[in-house]
Each structure stands twice: as structure tokens, then as C-alpha cells.
C-alpha positions as a printed NumPy array, in Angstrom:
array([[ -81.867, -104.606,  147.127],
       [ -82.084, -107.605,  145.135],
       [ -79.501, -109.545,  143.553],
       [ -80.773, -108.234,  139.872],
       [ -80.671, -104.668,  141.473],
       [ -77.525, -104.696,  142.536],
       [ -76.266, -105.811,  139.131],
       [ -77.711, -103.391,  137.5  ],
       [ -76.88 , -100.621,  139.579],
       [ -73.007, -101.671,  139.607],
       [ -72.896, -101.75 ,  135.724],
       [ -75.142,  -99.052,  135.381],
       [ -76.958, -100.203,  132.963],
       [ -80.049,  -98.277,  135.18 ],
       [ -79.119,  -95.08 ,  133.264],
       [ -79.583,  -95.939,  130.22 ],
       [ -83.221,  -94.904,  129.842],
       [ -81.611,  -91.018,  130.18 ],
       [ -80.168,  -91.644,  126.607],
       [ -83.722,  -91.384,  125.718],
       [ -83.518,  -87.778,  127.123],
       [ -80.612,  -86.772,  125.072],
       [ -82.04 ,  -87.78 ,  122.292],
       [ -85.474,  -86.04 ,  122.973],
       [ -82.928,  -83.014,  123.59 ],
       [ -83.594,  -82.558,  127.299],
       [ -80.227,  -83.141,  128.494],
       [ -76.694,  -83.882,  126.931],
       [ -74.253,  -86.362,  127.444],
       [ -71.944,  -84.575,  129.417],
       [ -73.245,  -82.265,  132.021],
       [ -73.871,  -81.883,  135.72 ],
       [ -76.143,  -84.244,  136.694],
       [ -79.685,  -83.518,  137.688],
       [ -80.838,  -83.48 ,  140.944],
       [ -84.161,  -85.099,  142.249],
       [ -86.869,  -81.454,  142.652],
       [ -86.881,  -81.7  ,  146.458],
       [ -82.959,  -81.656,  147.222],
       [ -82.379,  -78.588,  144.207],
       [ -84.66 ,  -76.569,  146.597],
       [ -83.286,  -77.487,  150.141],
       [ -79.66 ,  -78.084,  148.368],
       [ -80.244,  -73.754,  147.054],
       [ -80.983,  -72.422,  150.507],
       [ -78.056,  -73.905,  152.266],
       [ -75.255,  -73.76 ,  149.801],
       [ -74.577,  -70.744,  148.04 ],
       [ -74.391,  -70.643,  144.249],
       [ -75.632,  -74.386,  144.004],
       [ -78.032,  -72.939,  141.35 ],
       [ -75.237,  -72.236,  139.191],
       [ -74.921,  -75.528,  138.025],
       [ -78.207,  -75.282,  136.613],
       [ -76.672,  -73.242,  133.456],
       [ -76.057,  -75.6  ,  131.467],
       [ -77.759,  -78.782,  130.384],
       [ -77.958,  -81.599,  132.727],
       [ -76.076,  -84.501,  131.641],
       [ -75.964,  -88.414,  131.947],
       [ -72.253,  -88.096,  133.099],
       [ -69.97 ,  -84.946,  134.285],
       [ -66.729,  -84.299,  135.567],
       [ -68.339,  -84.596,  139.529],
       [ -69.418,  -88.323,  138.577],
       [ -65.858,  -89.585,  137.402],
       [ -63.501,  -87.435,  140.38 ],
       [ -65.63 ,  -87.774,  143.489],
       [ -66.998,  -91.044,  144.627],
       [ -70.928,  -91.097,  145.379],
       [ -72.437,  -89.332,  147.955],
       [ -76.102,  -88.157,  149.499],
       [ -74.727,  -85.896,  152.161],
       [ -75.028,  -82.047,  151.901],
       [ -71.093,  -81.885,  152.284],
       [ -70.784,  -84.604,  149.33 ],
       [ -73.509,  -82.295,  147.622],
       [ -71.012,  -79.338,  148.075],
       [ -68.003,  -81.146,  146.89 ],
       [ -69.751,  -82.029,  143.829],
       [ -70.677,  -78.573,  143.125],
       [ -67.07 ,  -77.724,  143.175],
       [ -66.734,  -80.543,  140.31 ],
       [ -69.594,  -79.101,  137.839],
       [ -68.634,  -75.174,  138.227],
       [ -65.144,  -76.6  ,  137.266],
       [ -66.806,  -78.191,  134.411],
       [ -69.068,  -75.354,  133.495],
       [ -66.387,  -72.694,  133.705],
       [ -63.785,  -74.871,  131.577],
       [ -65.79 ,  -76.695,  129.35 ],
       [ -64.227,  -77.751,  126.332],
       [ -65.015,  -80.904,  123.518],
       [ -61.767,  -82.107,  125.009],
       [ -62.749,  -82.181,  128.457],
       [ -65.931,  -83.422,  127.172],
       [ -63.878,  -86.44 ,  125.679],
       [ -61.837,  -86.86 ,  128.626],
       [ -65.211,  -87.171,  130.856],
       [ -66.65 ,  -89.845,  128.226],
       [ -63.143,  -92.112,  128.509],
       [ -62.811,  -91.58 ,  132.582],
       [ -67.048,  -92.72 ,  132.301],
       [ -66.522,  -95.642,  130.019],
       [ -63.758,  -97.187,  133.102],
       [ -65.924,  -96.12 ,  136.068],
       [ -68.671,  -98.545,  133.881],
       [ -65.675, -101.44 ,  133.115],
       [ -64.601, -101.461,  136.077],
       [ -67.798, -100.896,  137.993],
       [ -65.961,  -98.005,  140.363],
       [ -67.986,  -95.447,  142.133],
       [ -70.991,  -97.549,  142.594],
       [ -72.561,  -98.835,  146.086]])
């Protein structure tokens, strides 16, 4: 990764092209994040109820992104999952706020990034 990539990755400043998506309306703020086509598939036939997160609106942040660190292993997948049917079964504005001020210090102080 380049010196420019790693910068932008560790501020995330890479995600702000999904604003254009909540603005277009395909996917709110706050939400479980989407997953890339090929893992939803593979990530639905070995953990069970993994679709459920898929019943609300994907979003550019969610309460998986600001409580568990990142991870690309089915087990991290899992954990995560935990996180958004949390999120979807307790959602509330507040929450939503909450998730928006733990978001804005995971980008200050560049936590949770690789």
C-alpha cells in the first residue's frame, strides 16, 4: 500500500464517496455495513441468520464498526453480526446519535483502522 493509501485509509477519508449513496437514498448513515456480493452468499450458508442484517438499510457506519475492531475472518464476520442484530433490534435516534459521536473519535483518533 502506498504511503497516500495508507493515509487515506487511516482517516477514512476512502468512505466518503458512500455519502453519495445516502444521498441518492441507497443507504443511510447509520446501518450495518454492506458486504462485498461474494462473502453475503458464502457468509449466508455458514452462519445462520447472517441475512438478517440485511433488513434494514446498509449504512456508512453501525454499531459493529465502533465496538469491534476490523476483521475479514468468518469468526470476526460472526461477531459483527452479533453487533448489527443488536443494532437492528434496538434501534433508536439515540443510539443512532451515540453511533455518529463513537464514529466521529474512531475518525479523530484514527482507531480501528489497519
Amino acid at each position: 500500500m502506498t504511503r497516500l493509501g495508507k493515509f487515506l485509509r487511516k482517516t477514512r477519508i476512502d468512505e466518503i464517496p458512500q455519502l453519495f449513496n445516502v444521498l441518492k437514498g441507497d443507504m443511510s448513515f447509520v446501518g450495518p455495513r454492506p458486504e462485498r456480493m461474494e462473502f453475503v452468499s458464502q457468509l449466508n450458508e455458514k452462519i445462520p441468520y447472517y441475512s438478517k442484517r440485511h433488513y434494514m438499510k446498509p449504512g456508512v457506519t453501525g454499531w459493529a464498526q465502533v465496538r469491534y475492531p476490523y476483521g475479514a475472518s468468518e469468526e470476526d464476520a460472526l461477531e459483527k453480526l452479533r453487533y448489527d442484530l443488536y443494532y437492528i433490534k434496538n434501534y433508536t435516534l439515540l443510539l443512532d446519535f451515540l453511533i455518529v459521536l463513537e464514529t466521529v473519535k474512531v475518525v479523530l483518533f484514527a482507531r480501528g483502522s489497519r
